[in-house]
N, C-alpha and C positions, 0 to 999 in steps of 0.2 A: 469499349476497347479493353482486352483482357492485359492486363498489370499484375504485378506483385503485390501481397500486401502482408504488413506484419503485425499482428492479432494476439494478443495473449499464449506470448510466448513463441510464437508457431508463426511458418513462413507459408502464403497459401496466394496461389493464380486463379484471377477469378476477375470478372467484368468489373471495372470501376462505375461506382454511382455517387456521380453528383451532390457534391455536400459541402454546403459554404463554411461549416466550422474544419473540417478537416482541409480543402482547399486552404486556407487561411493561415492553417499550420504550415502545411508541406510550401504554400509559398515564403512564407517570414522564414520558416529552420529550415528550408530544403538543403542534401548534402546529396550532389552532384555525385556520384563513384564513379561513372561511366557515360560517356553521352552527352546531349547537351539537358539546360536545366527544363523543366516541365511548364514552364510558363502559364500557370493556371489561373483561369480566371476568381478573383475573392472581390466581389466587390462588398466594401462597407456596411452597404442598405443592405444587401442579400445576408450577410453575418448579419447584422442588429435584427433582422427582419428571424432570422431563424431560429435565434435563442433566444429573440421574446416570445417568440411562438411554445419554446422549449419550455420559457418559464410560467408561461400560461396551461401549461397542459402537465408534462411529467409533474412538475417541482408544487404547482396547486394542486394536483392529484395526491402525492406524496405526504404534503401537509395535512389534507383529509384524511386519508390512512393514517398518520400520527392523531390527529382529531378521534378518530372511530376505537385508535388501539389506548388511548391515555389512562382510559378504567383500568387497565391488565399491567401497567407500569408497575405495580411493586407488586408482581408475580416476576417479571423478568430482572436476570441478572445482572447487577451493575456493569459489569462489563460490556456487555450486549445493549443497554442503554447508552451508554458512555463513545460505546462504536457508533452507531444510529446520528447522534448527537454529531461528532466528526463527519461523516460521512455528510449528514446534511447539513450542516451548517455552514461546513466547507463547500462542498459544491455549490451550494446557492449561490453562496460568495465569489465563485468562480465566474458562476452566471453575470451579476451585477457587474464586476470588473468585465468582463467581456462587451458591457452592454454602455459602461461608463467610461472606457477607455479604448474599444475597440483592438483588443488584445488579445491572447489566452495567454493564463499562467497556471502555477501549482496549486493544488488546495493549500499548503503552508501559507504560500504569498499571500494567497487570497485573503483567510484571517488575518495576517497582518495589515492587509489592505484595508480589512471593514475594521481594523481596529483605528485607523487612522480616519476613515472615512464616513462612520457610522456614529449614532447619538453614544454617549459612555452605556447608557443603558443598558446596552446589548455587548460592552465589552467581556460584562464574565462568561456568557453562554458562547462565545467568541475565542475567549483564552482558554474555558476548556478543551472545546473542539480542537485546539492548537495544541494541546497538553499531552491529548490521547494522541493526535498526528504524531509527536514527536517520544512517545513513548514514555511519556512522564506517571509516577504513579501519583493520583490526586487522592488529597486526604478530603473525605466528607464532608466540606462545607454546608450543604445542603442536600434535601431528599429527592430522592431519585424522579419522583413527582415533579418536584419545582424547576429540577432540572428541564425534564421535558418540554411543559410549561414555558418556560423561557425560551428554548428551541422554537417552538409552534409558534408563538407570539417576534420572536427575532424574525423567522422566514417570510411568516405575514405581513411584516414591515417592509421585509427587502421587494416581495414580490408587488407592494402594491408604491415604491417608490420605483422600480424598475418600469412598471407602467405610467408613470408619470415623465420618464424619460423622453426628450424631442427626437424624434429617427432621423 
């Protein structure tokens, strides 16, 4: 059925395809303008079932790519590591929340989430991710290395705790 959809920035008509994280969405935040509401189906199992799928596949493939790139870490720029770090640590976290709560939230919440949720261990690779989200500038505690390091070893955690999860 040909719908509206709104994409990075842009408003574009085109066939809807079936997707239990986005269903999921538009049913919890749906905002009615016109018409009645879209009564979609999101069932529970269908979300849990497709973001552990997600975190089996993207989010483990992703951590490999960090695995294969960690030699080339102090050739790139702190910043660009510092992004990477944000980027995944928060989404993962978004994953887990999605999978431990049957929800979506923001990547901010997220880290705040796995800070409340997760061993301390993983709290610094955690606060930075949260640091750069919110634009803070971070003084050198550690090497751009360790940093990674910690990343790579925090995602492996969440991923192989997210599979321990009962669907």
């Amino acid at each position: 059925m040909p719908r509206i959809h709104f994409d990075d920035g842009k408003f574009t008509w085109g066939i809807y395809t079936y997707d239990p994280v986005i269903n999921w969405i538009l049913r919890e935040k749906e905002i009615c303008l016109c018409g009645s509401s879209l009564s979609l189906p999101a069932p529970k199992a269908e979300l849990f079932q497709a973001v552990l799928a997600n975190m089996n596949s993207y989010w483990k493939n992703r951590i490999q790519t960090h695995e294969r790139l960690q030699k080339f870490v102090k050739f790139l720029p702190k910043r660009l590591v510092l992004t990477e770090i944000e980027r995944s640590v928060l989404g993962i976290l978004r994953q887990y929340y999605t999978l431990r709560e049957t929800g979506i939230i923001a990547k901010r919440e997220a880290g705040y989430y796995g800070l409340r949720h997760l061993l301390e261990e993983w709290h610094d690779v955690i606060q930075v991710a949260i640091a750069v989200r919110e634009g803070e500038v971070l003084a050198a505690t550690k090497s751009k290395q360790q940093y990674v390091d910690e990343m790579i070893a925090c995602m492996k955690y969440i991923v192989k705790q997210c599979n321990r999860l009962p669907n």
